[in-house]
N, C-alpha and C positions, 0 to 999 in steps of 0.2 A: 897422207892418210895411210894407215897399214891396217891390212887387210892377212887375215891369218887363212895358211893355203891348208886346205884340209886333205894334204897328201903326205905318203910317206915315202914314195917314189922317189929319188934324188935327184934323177934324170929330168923331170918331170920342174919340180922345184928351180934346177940349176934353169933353164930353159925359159920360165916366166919372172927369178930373177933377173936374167939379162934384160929379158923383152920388158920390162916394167923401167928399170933402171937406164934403160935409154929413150927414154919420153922423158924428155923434160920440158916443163909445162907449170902453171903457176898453181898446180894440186897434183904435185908429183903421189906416187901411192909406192910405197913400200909393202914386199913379198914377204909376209914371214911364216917360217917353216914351222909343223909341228911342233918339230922338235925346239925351236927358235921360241915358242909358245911356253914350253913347259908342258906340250901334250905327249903322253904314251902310251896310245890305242892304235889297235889296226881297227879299222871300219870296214863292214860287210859290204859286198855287192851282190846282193841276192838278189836286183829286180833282170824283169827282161827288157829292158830300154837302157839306152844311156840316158836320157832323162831322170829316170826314176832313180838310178844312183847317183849318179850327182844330186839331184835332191836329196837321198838319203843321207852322204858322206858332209851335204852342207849344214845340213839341219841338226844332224850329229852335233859337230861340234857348237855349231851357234848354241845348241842348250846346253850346252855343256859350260858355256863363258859368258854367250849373251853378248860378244864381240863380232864386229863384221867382218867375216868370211866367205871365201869362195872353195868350190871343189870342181873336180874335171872328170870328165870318162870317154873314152874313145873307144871306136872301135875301127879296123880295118874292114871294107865294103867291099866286096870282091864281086865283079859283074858278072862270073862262069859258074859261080859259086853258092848263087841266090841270096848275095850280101854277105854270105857267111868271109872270117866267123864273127863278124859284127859284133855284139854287147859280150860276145864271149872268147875276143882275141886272146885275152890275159890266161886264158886257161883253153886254148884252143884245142892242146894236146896230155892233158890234164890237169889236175888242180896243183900239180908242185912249180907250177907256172915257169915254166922251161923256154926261154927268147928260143933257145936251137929247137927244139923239138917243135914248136909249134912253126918254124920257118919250115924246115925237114918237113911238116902233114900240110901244109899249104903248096909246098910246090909237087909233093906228090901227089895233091889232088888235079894241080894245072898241068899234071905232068900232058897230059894226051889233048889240052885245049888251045887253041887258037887265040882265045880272047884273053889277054891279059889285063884289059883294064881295070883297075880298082879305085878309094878314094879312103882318105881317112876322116873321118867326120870325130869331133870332138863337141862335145857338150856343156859350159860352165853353169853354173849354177849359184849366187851371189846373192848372200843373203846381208843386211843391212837394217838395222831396227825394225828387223821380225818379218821382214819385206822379201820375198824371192824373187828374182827375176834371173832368166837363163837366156844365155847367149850360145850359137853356135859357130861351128868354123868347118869349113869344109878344105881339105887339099885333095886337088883330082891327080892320078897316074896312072903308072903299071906296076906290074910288078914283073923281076927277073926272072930269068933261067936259074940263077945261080946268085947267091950271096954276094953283096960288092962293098970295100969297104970295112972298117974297121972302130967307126966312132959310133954314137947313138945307143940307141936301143931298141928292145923288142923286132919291130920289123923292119926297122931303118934297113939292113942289108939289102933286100928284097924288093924296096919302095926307090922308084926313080919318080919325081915331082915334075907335073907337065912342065914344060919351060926349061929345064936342065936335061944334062944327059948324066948326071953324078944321082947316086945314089943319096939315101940321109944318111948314110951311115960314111959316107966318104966327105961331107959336109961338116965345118964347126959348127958352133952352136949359132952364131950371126947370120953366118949362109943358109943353115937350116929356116931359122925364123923368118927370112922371105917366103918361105913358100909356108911355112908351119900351120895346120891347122887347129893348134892349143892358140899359136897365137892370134890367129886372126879373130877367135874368140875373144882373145884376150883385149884385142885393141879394143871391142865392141863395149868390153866392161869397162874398159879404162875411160874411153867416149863418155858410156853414161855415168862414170861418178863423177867426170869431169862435171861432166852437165848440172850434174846433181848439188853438188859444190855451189857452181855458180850461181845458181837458179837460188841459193840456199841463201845467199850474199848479196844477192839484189832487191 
């Protein structure tokens, strides 16, 4: 089954190709990119949930093809920080949406705290013959003194995943997707169209 990803993120894309493409199962599901689509729009996030944009960026495209797709949103959940910057990581430090600048006002606001724990929560939203349903995924952490690391993006520098002592950013993409919280969203979607499949053929 293929399922068109309503992102233009590559990081993002690269990341639910692998994790899709090593489930093999008898309704494997194929990622395909925007761009892979023949789509060329950026889609707004103007709501204040990660819910409500992934619903947006899903629904976007499904009228636009009427094909089944899914979208993502995530935010960083900072416990010192009152969640922040949550629905608004991507533009934490403005709207030209800067991975350094916004890592740079995050650890300047932890600069004088004690509590470093934080979590990345990730949103899908999968729409299927006009049908939404939305999965979530949580990874819990901290976050650093200092940048570690050289792969990833956004805040991977920053973020060490409970269970490691390696940043995501010092992780591939395989070792990332154990702890990932896109993916464990992702398994959830891949469960139910499995299911869905099934159920369809019986």
């Amino acid at each position: 089954m293929k399922l068109i990803f309503a992102s233009n993120n590559q990081h993002k894309i690269e990341e639910l190709k692998a994790f899709a493409g090593n489930k093999s199962d008898s309704y494997p599901i194929e990622v395909i990119s925007l761009k892979e689509a023949g789509i060329d729009i950026d889609i707004p996030e103007p709501h204040e949930t990660l819910e409500e944009n992934a619903s947006e960026k899903s629904w976007t495209i499904y009228n636009l093809t009427g094909l089944a797709c899914f979208s993502e949103d995530t935010g960083l959940e900072i416990e010192a920080l009152n969640g922040e910057p949550g629905v608004k990581s991507a533009r934490y430090a403005g709207e030209e949406r800067s991975f350094k600048d916004n890592i740079d006002r995050v650890l300047q606001r932890l600069a004088k705290k004690t509590n470093r724990r934080a979590r990345f929560r990730a949103v899908i939203s999968l729409i299927i013959d006009g049908k939404e349903t939305q999965f979530q995924g949580i990874c819990n952490g901290k976050i650093l003194e200092a940048p570690q690391g050289n792969e990833g993006f956004g805040y991977d520098p920053i973020f060490i995943p409970d269970g490691s002592n390696r940043s995501f950013a010092e992780m591939g993409v395989d070792e990332k997707n154990q702890f990932n919280h896109r993916t464990k969203a992702a398994a959830k979607l891949i469960t139910f169209v499995q299911n869905m499949k099934a159920n369809s053929t019986n």
